[in-house]
N, C-alpha and C positions, 0 to 999 in steps of 0.2 A: 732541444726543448727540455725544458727543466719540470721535472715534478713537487717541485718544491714549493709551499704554501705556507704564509705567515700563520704562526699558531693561535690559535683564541685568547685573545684579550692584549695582543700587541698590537699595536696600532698598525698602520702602513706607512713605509717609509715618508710618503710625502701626499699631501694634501690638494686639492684644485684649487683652494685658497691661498697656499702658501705660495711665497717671492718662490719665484725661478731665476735667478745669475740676478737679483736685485730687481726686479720687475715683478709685478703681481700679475698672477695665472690667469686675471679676467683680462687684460691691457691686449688692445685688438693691434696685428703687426701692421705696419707702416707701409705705406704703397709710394709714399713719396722719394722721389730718387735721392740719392744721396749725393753731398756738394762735391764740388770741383776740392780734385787732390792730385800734389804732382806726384809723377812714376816715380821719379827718382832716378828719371834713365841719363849718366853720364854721356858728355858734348867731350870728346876725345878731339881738341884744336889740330888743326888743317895744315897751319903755317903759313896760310892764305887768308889777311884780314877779313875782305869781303866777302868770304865765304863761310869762315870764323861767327860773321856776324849775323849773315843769314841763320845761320843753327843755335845763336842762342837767341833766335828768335823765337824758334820753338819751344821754349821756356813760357812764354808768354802764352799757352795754349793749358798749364796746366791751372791757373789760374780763370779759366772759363768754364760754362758749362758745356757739355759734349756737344750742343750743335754750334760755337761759337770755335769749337774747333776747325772747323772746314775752310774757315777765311784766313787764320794765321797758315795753314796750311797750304794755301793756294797762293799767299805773299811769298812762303818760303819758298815753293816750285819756284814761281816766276823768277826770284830774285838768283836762283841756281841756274835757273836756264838762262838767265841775262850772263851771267857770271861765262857759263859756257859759251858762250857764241861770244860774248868778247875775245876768250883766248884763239878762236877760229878765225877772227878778222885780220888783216894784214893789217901794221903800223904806215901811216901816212907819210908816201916820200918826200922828204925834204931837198929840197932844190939843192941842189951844189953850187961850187964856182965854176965859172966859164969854161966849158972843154970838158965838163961832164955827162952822164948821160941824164936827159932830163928826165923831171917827175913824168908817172903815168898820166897821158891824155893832155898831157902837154906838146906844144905845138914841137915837133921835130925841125932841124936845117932841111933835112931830105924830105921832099913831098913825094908819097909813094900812095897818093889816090887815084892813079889813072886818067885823072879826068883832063891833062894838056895832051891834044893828037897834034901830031905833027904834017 
């Protein structure tokens, strides 16, 4: 706490009239939210297109207002999660030449159903 008191006949540093930072002292503060701005948050590449591409989708989010965020949001989960369970999937076996072993669920030479009794 300071004891210190301006001396009679100096004015006060600053007025209720005067600008404060370029704004005049009566100007009532703003309640309205302020616009969509990006973060700035670098997309460090995967080396994996499709997935590459999922993440600069989220770029597309900083150009919305904050509840228009939840949808590009929920494009990019899905599209990571599609992305995941493809690499989970087995590649589709392609039939060989004659004398190989055939695709899955393909009919077998050997019938091993049980169901001929003798």
């Amino acid at each position: 706490m300071s004891d210190w008191t301006p001396e009679a006949g100096n004015p006060p540093v600053s007025t209720p009239d005067e600008p404060v930072d370029g704004e005049p002292a009566g100007a009532a503060p703003s309640f309205e939210p302020a616009g969509p701005a990006p973060l700035g948050v670098v997309r460090t590449p995967t080396g994996h297109a499709a997935v590459d591409a999922r993440l600069e989708r989220l770029a597309d989010a900083d150009h919305l207002p904050a509840d228009g965020h939840i949808e590009v949001y929920e494009d990019v989960h899905h599209g990571l999660r599609a992305e995941l369970t493809s690499l989970d999937a087995r590649p589709a076996a392609v039939p060989g030449p004659p004398g190989t072993a055939a695709a899955p669920g393909a009919p077998s030479a050997y019938d091993n159903t049980h169901d001929h009794r003798s």
